[in-house]
C-alpha positions as CSV (number, residue, x, y, z in Angstrom):
1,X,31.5,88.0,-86.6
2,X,35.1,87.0,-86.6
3,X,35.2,87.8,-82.8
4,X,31.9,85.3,-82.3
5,X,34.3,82.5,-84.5
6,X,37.5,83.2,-82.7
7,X,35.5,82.8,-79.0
8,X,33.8,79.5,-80.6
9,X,36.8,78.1,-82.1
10,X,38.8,78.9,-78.8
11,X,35.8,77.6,-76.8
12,X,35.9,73.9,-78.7
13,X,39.4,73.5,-78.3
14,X,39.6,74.0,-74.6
15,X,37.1,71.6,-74.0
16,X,38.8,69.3,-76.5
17,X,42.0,69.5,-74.8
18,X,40.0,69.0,-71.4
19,X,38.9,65.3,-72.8
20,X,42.4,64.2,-73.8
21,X,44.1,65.5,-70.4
22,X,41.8,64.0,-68.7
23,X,42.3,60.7,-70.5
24,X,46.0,61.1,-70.2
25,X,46.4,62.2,-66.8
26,X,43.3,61.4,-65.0
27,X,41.9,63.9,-62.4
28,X,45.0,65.6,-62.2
29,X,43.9,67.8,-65.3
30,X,40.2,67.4,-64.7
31,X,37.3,70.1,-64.3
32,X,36.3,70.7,-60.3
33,X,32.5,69.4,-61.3
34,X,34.4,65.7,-62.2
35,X,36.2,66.4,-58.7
36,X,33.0,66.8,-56.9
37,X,31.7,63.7,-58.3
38,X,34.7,61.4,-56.8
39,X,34.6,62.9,-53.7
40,X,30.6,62.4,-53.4
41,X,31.5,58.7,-54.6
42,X,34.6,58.1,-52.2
43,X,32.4,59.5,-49.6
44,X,29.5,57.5,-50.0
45,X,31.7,54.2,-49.5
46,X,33.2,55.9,-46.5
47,X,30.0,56.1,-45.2
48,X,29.4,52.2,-45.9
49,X,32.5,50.7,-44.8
50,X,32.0,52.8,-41.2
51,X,28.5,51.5,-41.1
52,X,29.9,48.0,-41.8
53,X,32.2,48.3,-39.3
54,X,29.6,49.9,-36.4
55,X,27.4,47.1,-37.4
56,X,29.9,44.3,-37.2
57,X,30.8,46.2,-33.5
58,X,27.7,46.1,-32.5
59,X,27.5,42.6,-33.2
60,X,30.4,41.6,-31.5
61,X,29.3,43.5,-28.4
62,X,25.6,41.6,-28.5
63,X,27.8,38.6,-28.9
64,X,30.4,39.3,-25.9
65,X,27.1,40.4,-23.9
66,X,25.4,37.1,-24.9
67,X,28.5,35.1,-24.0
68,X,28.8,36.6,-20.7
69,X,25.6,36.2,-20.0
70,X,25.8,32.3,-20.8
71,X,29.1,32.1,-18.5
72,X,27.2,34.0,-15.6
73,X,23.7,31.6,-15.8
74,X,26.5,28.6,-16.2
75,X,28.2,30.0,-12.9
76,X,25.1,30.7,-11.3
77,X,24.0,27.0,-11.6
78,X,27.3,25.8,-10.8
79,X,26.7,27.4,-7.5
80,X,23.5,26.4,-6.9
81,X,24.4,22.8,-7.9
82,X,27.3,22.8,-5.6
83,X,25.0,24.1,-2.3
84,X,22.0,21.8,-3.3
85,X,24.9,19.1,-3.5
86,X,26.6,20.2,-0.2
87,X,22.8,20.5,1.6
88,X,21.9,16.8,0.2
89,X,25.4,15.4,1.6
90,X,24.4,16.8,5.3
91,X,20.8,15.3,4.8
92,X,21.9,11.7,3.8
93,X,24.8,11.6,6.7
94,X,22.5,13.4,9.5
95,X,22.0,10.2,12.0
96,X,18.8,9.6,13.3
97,X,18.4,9.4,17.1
98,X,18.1,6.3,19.1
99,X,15.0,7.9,21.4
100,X,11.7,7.6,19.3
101,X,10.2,11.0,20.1
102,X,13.5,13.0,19.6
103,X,13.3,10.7,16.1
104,X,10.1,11.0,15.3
105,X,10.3,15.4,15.6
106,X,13.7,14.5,13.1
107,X,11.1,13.5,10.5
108,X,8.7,15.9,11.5
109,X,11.5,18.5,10.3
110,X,12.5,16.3,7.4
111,X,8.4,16.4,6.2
112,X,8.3,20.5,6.3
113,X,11.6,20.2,4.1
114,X,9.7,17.7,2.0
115,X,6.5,20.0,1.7
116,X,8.6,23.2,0.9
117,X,10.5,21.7,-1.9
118,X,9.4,20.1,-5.6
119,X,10.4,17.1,-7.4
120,X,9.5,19.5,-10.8
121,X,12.1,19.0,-13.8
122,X,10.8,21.9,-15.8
123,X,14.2,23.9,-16.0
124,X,18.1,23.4,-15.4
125,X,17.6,24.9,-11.7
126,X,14.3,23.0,-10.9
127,X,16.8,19.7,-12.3
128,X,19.3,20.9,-9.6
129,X,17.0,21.3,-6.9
130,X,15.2,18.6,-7.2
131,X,18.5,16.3,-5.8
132,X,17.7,17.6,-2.6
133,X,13.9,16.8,-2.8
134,X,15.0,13.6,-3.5
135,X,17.5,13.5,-0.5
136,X,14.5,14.3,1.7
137,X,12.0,11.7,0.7
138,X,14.4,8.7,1.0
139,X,15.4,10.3,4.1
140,X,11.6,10.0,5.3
141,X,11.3,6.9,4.0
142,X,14.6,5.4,6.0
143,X,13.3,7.1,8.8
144,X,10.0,6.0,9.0
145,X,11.2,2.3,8.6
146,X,13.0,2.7,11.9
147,X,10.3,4.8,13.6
148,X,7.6,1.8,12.5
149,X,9.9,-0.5,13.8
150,X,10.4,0.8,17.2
151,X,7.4,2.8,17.8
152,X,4.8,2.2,15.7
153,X,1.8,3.7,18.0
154,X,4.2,6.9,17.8
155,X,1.6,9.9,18.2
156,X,3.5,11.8,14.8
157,X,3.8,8.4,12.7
158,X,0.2,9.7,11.0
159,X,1.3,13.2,10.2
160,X,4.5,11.8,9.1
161,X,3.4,9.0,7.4
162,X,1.0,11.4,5.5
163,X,3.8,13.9,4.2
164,X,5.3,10.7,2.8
165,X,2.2,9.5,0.8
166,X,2.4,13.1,-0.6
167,X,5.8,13.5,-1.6
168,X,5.6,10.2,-3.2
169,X,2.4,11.1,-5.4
170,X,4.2,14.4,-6.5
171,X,7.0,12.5,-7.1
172,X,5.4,10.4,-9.1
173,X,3.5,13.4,-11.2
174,X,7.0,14.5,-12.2
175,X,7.7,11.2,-13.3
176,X,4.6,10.9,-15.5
177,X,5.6,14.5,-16.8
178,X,9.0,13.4,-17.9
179,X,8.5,10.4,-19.8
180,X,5.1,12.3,-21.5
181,X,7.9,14.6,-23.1
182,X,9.7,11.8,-23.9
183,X,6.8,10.0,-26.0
184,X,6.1,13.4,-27.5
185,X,9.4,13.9,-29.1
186,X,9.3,10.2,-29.8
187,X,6.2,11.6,-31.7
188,X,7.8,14.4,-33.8
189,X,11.2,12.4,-34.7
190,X,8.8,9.4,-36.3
191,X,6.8,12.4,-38.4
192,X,10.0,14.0,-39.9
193,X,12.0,10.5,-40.9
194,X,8.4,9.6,-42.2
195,X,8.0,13.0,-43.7
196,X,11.8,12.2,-45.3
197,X,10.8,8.6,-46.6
198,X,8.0,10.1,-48.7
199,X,9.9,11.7,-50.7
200,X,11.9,8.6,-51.5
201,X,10.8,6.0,-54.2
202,X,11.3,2.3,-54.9
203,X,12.5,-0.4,-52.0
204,X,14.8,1.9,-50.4
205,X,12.0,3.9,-48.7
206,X,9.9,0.7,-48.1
207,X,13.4,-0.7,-46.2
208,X,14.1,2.9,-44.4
209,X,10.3,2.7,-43.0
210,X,10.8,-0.6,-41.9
211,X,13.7,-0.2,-40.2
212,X,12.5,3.3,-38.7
213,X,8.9,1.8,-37.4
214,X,10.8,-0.8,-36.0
215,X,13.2,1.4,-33.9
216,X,10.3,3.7,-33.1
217,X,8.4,0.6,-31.5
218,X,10.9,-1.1,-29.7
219,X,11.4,2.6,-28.1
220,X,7.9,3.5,-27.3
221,X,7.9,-0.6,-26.1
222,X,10.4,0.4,-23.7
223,X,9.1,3.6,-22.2
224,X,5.8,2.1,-21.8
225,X,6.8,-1.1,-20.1
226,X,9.2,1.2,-17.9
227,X,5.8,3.1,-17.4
228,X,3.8,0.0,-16.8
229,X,6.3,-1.4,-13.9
230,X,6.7,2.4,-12.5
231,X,3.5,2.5,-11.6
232,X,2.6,-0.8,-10.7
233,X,5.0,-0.8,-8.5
234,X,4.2,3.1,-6.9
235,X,0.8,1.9,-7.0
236,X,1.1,-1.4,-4.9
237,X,3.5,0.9,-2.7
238,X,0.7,3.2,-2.1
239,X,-2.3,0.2,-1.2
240,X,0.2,-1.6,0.5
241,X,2.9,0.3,1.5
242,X,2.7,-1.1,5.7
243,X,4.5,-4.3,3.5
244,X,7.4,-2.0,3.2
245,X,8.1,-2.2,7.0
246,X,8.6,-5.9,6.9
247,X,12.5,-5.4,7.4
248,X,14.5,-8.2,8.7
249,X,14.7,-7.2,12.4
250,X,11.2,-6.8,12.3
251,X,10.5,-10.5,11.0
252,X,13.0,-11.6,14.0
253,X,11.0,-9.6,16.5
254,X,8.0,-11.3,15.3
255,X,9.0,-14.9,15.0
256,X,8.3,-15.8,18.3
257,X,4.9,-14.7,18.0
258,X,4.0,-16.8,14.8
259,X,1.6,-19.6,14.4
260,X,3.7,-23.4,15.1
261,X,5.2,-24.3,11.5
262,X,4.8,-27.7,12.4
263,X,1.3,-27.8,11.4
264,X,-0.2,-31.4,10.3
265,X,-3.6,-32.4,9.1
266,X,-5.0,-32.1,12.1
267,X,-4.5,-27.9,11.9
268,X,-7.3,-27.2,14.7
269,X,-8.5,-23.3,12.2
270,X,-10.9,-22.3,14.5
271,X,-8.1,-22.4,17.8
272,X,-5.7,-20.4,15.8
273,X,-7.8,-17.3,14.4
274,X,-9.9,-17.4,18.3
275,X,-6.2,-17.2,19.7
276,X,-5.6,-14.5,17.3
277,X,-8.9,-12.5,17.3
278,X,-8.7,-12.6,21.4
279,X,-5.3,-11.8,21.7
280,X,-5.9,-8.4,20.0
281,X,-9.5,-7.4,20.1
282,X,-9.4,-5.3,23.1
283,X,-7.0,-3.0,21.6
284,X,-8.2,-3.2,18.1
285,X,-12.1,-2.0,17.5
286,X,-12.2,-3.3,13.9
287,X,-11.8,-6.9,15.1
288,X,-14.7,-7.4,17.1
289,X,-17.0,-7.9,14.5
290,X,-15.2,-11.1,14.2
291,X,-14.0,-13.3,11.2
292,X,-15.5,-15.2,8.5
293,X,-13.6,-17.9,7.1
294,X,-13.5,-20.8,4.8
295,X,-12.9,-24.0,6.3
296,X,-9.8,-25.6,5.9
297,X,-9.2,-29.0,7.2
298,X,-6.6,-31.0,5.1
299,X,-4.7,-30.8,1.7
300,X,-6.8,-29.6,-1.7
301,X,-5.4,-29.4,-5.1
302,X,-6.7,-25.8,-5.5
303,X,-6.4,-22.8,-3.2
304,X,-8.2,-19.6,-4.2
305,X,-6.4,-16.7,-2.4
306,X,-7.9,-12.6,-2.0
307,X,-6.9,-10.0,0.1
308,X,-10.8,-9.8,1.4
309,X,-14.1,-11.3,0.6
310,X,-16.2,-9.3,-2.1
311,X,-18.2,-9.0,0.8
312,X,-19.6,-10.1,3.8
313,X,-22.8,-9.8,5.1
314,X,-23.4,-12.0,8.4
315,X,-24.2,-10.6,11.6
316,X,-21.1,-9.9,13.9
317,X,-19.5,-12.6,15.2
318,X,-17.0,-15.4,14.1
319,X,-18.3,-18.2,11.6
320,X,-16.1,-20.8,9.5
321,X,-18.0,-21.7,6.5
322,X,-17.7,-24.3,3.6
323,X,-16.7,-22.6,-0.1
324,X,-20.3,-23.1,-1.2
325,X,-21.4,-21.0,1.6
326,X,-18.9,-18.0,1.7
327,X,-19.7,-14.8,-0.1
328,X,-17.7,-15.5,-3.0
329,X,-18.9,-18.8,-4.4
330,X,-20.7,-17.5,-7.6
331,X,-17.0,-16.5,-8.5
332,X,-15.2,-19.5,-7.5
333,X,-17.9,-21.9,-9.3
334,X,-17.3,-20.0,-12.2
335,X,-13.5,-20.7,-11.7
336,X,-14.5,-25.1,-11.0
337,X,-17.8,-25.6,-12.4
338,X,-18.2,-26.0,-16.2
339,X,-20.4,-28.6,-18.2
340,X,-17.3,-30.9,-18.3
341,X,-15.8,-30.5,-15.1
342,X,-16.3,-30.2,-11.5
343,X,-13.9,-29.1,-9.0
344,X,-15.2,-27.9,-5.8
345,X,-14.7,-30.9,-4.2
346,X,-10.9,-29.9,-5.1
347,X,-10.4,-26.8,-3.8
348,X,-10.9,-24.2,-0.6
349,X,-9.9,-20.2,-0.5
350,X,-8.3,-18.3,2.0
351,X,-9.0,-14.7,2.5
352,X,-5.9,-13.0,3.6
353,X,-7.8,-10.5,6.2
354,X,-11.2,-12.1,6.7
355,X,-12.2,-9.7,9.3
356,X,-16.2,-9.4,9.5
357,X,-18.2,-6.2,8.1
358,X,-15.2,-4.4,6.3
359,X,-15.2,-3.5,2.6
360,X,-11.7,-4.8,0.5
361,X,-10.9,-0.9,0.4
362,X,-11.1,-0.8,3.9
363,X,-9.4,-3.4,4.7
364,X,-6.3,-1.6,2.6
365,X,-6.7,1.9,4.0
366,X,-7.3,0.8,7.7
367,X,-5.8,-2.4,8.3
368,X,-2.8,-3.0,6.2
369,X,-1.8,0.7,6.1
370,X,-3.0,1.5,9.4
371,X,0.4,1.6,11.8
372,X,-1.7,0.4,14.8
373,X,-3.1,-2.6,13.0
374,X,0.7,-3.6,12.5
375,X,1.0,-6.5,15.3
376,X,-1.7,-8.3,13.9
377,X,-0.9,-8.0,10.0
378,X,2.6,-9.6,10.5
379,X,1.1,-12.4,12.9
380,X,-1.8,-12.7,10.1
381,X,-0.4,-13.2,7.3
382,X,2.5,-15.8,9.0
383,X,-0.9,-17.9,10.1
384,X,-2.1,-17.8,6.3
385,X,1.8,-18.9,5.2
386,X,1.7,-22.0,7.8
387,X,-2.3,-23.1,6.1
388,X,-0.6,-22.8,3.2
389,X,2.4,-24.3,3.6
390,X,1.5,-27.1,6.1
391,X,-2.8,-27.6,5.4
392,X,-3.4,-27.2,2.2
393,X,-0.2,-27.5,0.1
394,X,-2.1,-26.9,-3.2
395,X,-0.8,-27.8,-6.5
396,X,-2.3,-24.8,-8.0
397,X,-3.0,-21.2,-6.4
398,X,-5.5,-18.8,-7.9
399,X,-4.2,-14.9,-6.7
400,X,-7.5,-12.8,-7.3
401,X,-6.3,-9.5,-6.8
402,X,-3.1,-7.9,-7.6
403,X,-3.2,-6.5,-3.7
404,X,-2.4,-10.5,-2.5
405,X,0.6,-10.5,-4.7
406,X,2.9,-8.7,-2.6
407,X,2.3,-10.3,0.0
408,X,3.0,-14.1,-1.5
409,X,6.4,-12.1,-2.4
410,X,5.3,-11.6,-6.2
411,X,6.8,-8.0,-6.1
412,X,10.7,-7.4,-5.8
413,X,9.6,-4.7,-3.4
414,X,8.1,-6.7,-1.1
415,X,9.0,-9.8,0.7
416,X,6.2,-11.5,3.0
417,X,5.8,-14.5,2.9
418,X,8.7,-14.7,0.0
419,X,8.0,-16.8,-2.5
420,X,10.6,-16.9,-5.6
421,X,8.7,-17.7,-8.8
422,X,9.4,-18.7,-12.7
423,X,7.0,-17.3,-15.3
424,X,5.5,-20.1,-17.1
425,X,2.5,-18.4,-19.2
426,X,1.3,-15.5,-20.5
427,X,-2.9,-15.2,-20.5
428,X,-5.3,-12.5,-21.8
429,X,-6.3,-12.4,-18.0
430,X,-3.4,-12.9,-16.0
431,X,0.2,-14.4,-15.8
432,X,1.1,-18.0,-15.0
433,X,3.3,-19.0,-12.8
434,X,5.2,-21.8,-10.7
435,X,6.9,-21.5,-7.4
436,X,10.7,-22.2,-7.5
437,X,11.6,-21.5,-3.8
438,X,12.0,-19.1,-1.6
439,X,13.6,-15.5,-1.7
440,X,16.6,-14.9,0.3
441,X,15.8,-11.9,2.2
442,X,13.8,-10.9,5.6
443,X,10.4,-13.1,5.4
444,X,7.9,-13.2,7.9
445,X,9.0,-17.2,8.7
446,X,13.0,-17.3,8.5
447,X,12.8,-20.4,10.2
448,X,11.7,-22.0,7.4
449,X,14.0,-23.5,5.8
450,X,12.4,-24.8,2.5
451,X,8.8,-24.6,0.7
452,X,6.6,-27.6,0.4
453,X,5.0,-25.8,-2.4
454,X,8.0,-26.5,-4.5
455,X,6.3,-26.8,-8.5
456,X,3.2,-25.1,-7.5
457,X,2.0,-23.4,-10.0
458,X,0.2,-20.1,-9.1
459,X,-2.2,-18.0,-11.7
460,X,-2.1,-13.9,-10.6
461,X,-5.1,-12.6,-12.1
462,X,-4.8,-9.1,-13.6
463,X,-8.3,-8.4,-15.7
464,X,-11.0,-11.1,-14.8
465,X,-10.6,-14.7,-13.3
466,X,-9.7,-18.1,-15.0
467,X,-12.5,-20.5,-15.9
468,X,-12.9,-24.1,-15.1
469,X,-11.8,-24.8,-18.6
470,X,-8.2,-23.1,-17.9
471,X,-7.9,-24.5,-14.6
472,X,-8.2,-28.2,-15.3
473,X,-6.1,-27.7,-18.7
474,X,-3.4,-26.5,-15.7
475,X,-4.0,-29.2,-12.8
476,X,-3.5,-31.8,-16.1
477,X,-0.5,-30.5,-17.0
């Protein structure tokens, strides 16, 4: 029994004196189990801190990789940019050649370039290569002006003159694509600042949304009048684009074959389109139906121009008729005729191409655009300047179709007959105008010097014609 005490007694003491050493001294005095335990512990963060640090590694190498891989696409389309930039350099100084057929196969190489290339905006490259798309089609397009003007009855000016049309329409889809994007953002900015002024209270959000619908309008104003004008303008290019060949050397070629400018009240119509007509109907088919004409004999107040009759239905052969005769007088006594007013007696129209049995679409597509046909336009539409100008001298025009504009000169892109005008009224149907002048550049009659139509006012119609009503209100004032 005393050995049982002395081992217990012993026992309780070591493990007594265990606790205060290793209170006192730490793990210097302490059992190997407490050792184990710190080493498991010191190992365990040993672990962590080299998992932190292989993890942080790995991070920065993703990060050096993702860098490099930024540099190397930014060097890439540094190098593309500068070859695309070096290849549209050589296509805008290449010179075109003074021989027509050696010019015309220039083009022909200039519209495979065209077909092989996109105007598409959709990435940072596509952005790049597009320049040189660019650099292509105005290169056709200077080209072609040259080729018209020399050679018109060239036998590639079709082919050519095709791979132009196309390059402009897809030109044109990229353009639509662009500003789409644009609106759409637009779209998404107005939703989150609306999205923030919700959660506002009081006057401060009713001022923030005013201010914010405000900005938002004026921008989507902007893109869609920029849209508007865009393709207005691609669209009158398209129906009319043989106006875009009406360069200044071409109008001083032409002058000597004009109509006399010194036209009185005596104008003899019926000598002047049979001198016209006979001078080119042998080598163009489409004018030996004939024409069909108002008639035209002295001044009238009112002058109702289109590019073409609605329709007309005579046999073939040439006829001058009065307004109350031609094809379109249900439209033009809508226009004079009211339960107030008549005008008839007061006005006259004048068809730009009145050429017998041809429909207003194909009088654009095989007349005006139609290379061949290009004699005749120039020498037309100077005849219908010197009616108007010298016979008629209206103090009020009525433009029926937005084709006729660019003609009068009504487009910037488009001279003609030249015209400068000053916007006088806005209308649910159309825009009014007055004639100020004349434009400065190339127009089909340099010679003349100054318009008699000087504070003519001239109505363009964009949705559906005046009435008699409107008309009168205009003539009165």
């Amino acid at each position: 029994m005393s050995n049982f005490s002395d081992s217990f007694w012993r026992r309780a003491g070591k493990n007594t004196a265990d606790r205060v050493s290793n209170a006192i001294f730490g793990d210097n005095w302490a059992r190997p189990y407490k050792r184990i335990t710190d080493e498991a512990k010191a190992e365990a963060m040993k672990q962590r801190a080299e998992a932190e640090a292989m993890k942080q590694q790995a991070e920065a190498i993703a990060n050096f990789h993702y860098t490099r891989a930024e540099i190397a696409e930014k060097e890439q389309l540094n190098a593309i940019d500068a070859a695309v930039l070096k290849n549209v350099d050589k296509v805008i100084s290449m010179p075109f050649s003074e021989d027509t057929n050696e010019l015309s196969n220039q083009l022909n190489e200039l519209a495979i370039q065209l077909s092989t290339n996109s105007f598409s905006k959709g990435t940072a490259e596509d952005k790049i290569r597009a320049k040189y798309t660019e650099a292509v089609f105005q290169k056709i397009e200077q080209g072609l002006n040259i080729l018209l003007a020399k050679d018109p009855y060239n036998v590639n000016v079709e082919y050519i003159y095709k791979a132009y049309l196309k390059g402009k329409k897809e030109r044109r889809k990229s353009l639509r694509r662009t500003v789409v994007l644009g609106i759409i953002w637009v779209i998404i900015l107005q939703s989150f600042l609306l999205g923030i002024l919700l959660a506002m209270d009081g006057y401060g959000a009713l001022l923030g949304m005013t201010i914010i619908a405000a900005i938002i309008t004026l921008c989507i104003d902007s893109i869609w009048i920029n849209v508007v004008i865009k393709l207005r303008n691609a669209r009158k290019e398209f129906d009319l684009k043989q106006a875009k060949y009406n360069t200044t050397g071409q109008t001083e070629q032409y002058t000597a074959k004009s109509t006399n400018n010194n036209v009185t009240s005596h104008f003899n119509q019926k000598q002047a389109f049979d001198y016209l007509w006979n001078k080119y109907r042998n080598s163009l088919p489409l004018l030996n139906e004939g024409y069909c004409i108002c008639q035209i004999s002295g001044q009238k107040d009112i002058l109702i121009i289109a590019l073409h009759s609605i329709m007309h239905s005579r046999n073939s052969g040439s006829a001058i008729v009065s307004l109350q005769q031609h094809d379109s007088f249900l439209s033009s006594e809508y226009m004079l005729v009211n339960s107030s007013v008549n005008l008839l007696d007061r006005a006259t129209r004048l068809d730009l191409f009145p050429i017998q049995g041809l429909t207003c679409t194909q009088v654009v597509s095989d007349v005006v655009c139609n290379p061949k046909m290009f004699d005749y336009v120039v020498e037309q539409i100077s005849l219908n300047q010197t009616i108007i100008e010298d016979v008629v001298r209206p103090r009020l025009i009525i433009v029926c179709d937005s084709d006729s504009q660019a003609f009068l000169g009504k487009l910037p892109e488009f001279v003609w007959m030249g015209y400068s005008f000053k916007h006088l009224e806005k209308k649910h149907n159309g825009d009014l105008y007055q004639i100020i002048g004349f434009r400065s550049e190339g127009r089909i009659q340099p010679n003349r010097a100054r318009t008699n139509l000087i504070g003519t006012k001239v109505f363009f119609v964009h949705t559906d014609i005046p009435s008699a009503y409107d008309i009168n209100a205009w003539l009165k004032n």
